[in-house]
Each structure stands twice: as structure tokens, then as C-alpha cells.
N, C-alpha and C positions, 0 to 999 in steps of 0.2 A: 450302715454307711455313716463314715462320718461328718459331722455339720462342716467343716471346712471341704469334702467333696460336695455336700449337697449346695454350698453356697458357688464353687464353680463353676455346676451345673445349669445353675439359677443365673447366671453373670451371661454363662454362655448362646443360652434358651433367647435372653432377652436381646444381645447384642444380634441375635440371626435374626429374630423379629422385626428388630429397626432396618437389617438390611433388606429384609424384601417386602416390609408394608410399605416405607419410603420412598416408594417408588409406587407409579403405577403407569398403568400402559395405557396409552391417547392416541387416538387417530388421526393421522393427518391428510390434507387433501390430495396429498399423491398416492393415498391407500396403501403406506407405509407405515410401523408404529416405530413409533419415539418413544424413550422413557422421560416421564415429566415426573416432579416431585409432589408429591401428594401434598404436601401443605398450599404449593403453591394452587394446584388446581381448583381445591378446597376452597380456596380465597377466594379465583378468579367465578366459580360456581356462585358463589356466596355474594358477590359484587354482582352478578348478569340476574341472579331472583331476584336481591333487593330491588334494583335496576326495573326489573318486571314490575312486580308490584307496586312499585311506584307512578307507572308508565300505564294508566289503564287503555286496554284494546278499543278504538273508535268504532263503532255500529257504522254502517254502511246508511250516507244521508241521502237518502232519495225524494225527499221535500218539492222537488223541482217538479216531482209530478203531481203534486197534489192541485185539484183545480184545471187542470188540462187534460185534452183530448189527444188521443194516441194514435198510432195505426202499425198494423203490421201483415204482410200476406196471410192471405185466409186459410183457417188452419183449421182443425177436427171439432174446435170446439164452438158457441158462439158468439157472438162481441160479448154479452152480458156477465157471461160466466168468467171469460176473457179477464174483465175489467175486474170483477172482484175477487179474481185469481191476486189479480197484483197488487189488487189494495189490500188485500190479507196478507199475504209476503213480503211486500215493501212496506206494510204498513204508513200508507199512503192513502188518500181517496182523488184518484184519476176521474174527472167527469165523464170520461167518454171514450172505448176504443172501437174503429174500423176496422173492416177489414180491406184490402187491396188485394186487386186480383191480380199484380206484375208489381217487381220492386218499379221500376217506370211511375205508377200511380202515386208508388208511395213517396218518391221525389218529388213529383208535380204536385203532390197536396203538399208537401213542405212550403216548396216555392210559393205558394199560392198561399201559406200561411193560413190554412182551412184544417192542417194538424199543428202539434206543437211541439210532438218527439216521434222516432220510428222504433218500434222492438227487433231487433236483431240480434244477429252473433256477431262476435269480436271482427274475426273475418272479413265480415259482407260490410260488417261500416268501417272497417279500415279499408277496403275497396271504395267504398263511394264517397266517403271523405275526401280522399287523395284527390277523385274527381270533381267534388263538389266540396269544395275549400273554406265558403260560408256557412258551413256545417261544422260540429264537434263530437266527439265522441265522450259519453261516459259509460267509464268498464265498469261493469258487476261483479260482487263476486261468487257470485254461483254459477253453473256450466250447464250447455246445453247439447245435450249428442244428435248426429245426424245418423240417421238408419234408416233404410229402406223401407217401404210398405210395401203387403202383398194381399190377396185376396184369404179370408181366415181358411181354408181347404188344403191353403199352396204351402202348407207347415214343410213337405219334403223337400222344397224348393228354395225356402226360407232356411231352412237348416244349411243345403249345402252351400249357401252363399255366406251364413256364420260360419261354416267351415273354411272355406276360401278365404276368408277376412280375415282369420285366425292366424293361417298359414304366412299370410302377407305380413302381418304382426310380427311372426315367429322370425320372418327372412332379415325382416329389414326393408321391406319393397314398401310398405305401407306409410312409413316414416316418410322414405326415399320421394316419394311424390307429392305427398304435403308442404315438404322442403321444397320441391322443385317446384311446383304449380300454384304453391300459395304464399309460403313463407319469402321465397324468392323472384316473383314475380316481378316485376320490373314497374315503376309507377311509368304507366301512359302506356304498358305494351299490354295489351293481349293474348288472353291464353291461345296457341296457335296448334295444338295437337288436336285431330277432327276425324283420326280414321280407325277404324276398329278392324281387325284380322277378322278371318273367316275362315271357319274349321270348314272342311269337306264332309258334308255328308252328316252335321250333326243337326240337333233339333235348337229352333230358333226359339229364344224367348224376347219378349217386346218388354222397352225398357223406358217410362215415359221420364222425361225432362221439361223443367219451367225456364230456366235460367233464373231463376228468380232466389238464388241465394249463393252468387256470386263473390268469388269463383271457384267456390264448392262445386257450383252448378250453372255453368255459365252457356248459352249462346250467343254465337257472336250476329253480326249486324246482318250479313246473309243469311240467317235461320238455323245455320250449323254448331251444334254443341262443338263445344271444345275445351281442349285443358284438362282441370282433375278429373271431371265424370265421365271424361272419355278415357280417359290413363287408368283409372280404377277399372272402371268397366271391362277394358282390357285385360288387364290380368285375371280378373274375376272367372270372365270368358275362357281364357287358358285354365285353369283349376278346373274348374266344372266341368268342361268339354262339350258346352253348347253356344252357338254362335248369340251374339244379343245386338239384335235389330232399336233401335235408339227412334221414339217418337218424342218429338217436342208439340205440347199441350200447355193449356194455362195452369197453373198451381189449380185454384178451386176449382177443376175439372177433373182433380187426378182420381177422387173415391168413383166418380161417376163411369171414369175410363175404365177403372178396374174390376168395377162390377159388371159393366157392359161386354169387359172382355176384351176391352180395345190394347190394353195392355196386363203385364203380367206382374210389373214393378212398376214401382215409382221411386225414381231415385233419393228422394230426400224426405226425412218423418221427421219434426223439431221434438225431439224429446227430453224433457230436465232431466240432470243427472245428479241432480240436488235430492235428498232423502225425502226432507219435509215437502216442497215443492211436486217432487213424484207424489206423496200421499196424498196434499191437498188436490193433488190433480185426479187420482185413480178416484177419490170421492165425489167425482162429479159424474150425473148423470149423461152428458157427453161421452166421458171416455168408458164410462161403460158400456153402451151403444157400440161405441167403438170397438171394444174389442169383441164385439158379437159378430160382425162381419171383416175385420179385419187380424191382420199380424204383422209384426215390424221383427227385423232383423235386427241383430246387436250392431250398437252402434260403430261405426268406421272412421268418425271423427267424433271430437271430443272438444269443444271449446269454449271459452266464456261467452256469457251473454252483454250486452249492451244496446245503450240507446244513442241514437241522434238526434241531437237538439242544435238549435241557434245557435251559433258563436253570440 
């Protein structure tokens, strides 16, 4: 061949090159592509790292606890173990956490200035904020799942309710009532749903409730749950095909309910959904105990943690 074809060839190769490296393909927020121009993206890449690195990430300042005494409904583990859970995660040193046996308690020691923060989920203090207005919230940012408990035997029992949970996930049902019962809830109304269907003829399981991580888990002033753990519970009920009889008990009562047999469930297990948080927590002698008589179901919400403190 000769050098004037092979230099052609060489003209031609490189001219097809420019036309389709030149270009590259970018996504945009209507889930449609565009073609943008490679240098420019190049640039605008090369401006958002410098940009970065520039800009270093702020550590999460939790200072506010250090030297104060905490509270929070009484949960699987002890105050002791409690407190220097959080002072190795928040790297922090907290004086002192309670426990409460009804959020109620854990109001009135605020008001009473006898605590000086509450541990909760995002949720439950955007609820009692709204209500109690001389209060603040600070968000965290690590998550903490609510899941069911069950006696450690009732594993067939526990599964088919992560099955159900799944399914509700899979529909859009699951969404569907977090949006309605929490996300939308109306400031000053109350959750107003309080009645669960009843299959004919199927096997009842007891289902206990605190209200006390509202309004995940709310009763109202008459005694009657209502809201999402009735609306969940609901559907649940449907999926599995056994009816669920609803006891309302205090929180630090629920291990005792379920070994005695008084119930089968307890609606609400506070579980981190944080890596390190799960590990420092699985290493304690607490939740190993725990899991020797107990099981928890996969979680059915999923939310930040946070505290309440002073305005």
C-alpha cells in the first residue's frame, strides 16, 4: 500500500475518533441522556473534586452530652452499659443514663430538669417537640430500625411476619402508611385508626403495645392504640391469616409478658442500623443474654436517631 493511502487512512481513523470520544453520554434527572461534551464534563468533574478536597467533611459534634445525664425508655440493656455504649460512639463522656418506663416519664424528668437530653428516633421527637415547643431536636446521623420481638422458639412465627413485611415493601403498602400515619400526620391531630378486622375461624396471636415510641406506637388517651401499629398490624394480620388481638403493657414489661406467655409479640425492638454501633453493641454481655431467649424480626421501619434537649 501506498504512503499517500496509508496517510488517508491515518486522517480518516483519527477524524472518527474525535467524533465519538467527543462526546459522552450524562444523565439527567428526568432519566433521559443527553450528549455533553467530554472536555466540558471533564472540567466541570475536575472543579466539584478540587471543590471537595478543599471542603473537608464535619465529624458529627455531640460535645453537648458530655457532663449530662440522659434518659430513654427502658430497653434490653443496662443504664451502665447504655452510657458507655454512647460515650464510645459519640465519643463523648455522658455522666449518667436512666431509664423511663413511658415517654410521659421521660417528659416530666425534662420538665423537672432532673435529665438534660432524651435518646429517641427522629420521629418520636418530631412528635413531642411539636407538642412541647421548649424543646429541640438534634438529628444524628446514624439510623435506628424498629422490629418486632418474639420469644427465641417463635423463629416460624418471626419469619412469617419478615415475610409479610417483605410483601408490604414489595407493594408499596408499607411506604403507603408511614406517609399517611407519620410523615403526614397533622400537628395537634391524632392518629385516629383503632380497629383491626377479624378473620373467622383463624388462630389468634397477642400483640403487646407501650405507646411509648409515638406514633410508630401510639395509644391514645382512652387506652386504645391507634394509627400506624394498628394499620400495620392490619395488614400483617391479612398476609399471614391469623387474627392479632392487641395488648397494651408498659415498655419494661414487654420481656417479662413474653416469657410469661402473656403475649406473642411486642411491637417495637430499637435496633441500630449502624455497622460499628451493631458490633459495639453485639459485644456486650447484654445483648448476648438476649439473644439467648429472644428473636427480633427484620426491621419495618428505618429511621434516624436523635436527641432532645433545651431550647
Amino acid at each position: 500500500m501506498s504512503i499517500k493511502k496509508w496517510l488517508v487512512i491515518i486522517c480518516a481513523v483519527s477524524m472518527l475518533s474525535v467524533s465519538t470520544t467527543g462526546l459522552v453520554f450524562a444523565r439527567t434527572d428526568d432519566m433521559q441522556f443527553k450528549e455533553t461534551p467530554a472536555a466540558a464534563l471533564t472540567d466541570e468533574v475536575s472543579v466539584q473534586s478540587s471543590a471537595t478536597a478543599e471542603i473537608p467533611i464535619a465529624k458529627p459534634d455531640y460535645s453537648f452530652l458530655n457532663g449530662k445525664t440522659g434518659i430513654e425508655i427502658s430497653i434490653r440493656l443496662n443504664e451502665e452499659t447504655l452510657k458507655n455504649l454512647i460515650n464510645k460512639y459519640r465519643g463523648v463522656k455522658v455522666e449518667k443514663m436512666l431509664f423511663a418506663d413511658s415517654t410521659a416519664t421521660c417528659l416530666s424528668m425534662m420538665k423537672a430538669d432532673k435529665v438534660d437530653f432524651i435518646l429517641t428516633s427522629i420521629v418520636t421527637a418530631d412528635y413531642l417537640v411539636q407538642r412541647n415547643p421548649e424543646f429541640k431536636i438534634v438529628e444524628c446521623e446514624d439510623k435506628r430500625g424498629f422490629s418486632m420481638v418474639l420469644r427465641g422458639a417463635d423463629n416460624k412465627l418471626r419469619d412469617s411476619i419478615n415475610s409479610a413485611v417483605d410483601k408490604l415493601k414489595e407493594n408499596g403498602k408499607l411506604d403507603e402508611l408511614y406517609t399517611k400515619w407519620i410523615e403526614n400526620l397533622p400537628v395537634g391531630e391524632e392518629p385516629s385508626m383503632n380497629k383491626l378486622d377479624k378473620l373467622e375461624g383463624a388462630e389468634t396471636i397477642y400483640v403487646g403495645v407501650s405507646g411509648d415510641a409515638p406514633p410508630l406506637d401510639y395509644v391514645a388517651a382512652d387506652g386504645r392504640p391507634a394509627g400506624y401499629n394498628i394499620a400495620l398490624l392490619g395488614e400483617i394480620s391479612k398476609i399471614i391469616g391469623k387474627n392479632i388481638e392487641i395488648v397494651s403493657l408498659d415498655s419494661n414489661a414487654k420481656y417479662t409478658a413474653l416469657e410469661a406467655k402473656k403475649i406473642d409479640v411486642f411491637f417495637w425492638e430499637v435496633m441500630p442500623n449502624e455497622k460499628t454501633m451493631q458490633d459495639n453493641l453485639n459485644a456486650t454481655e447484654d445483648e448476648q443474654n438476649f439473644y439467648k431467649k429472644f428473636v427480633v424480626t427484620n426491621p419495618y421501619c428505618i429511621v434516624k436517631t436523635a436527641f432532645i434537649i433545651d431550647k
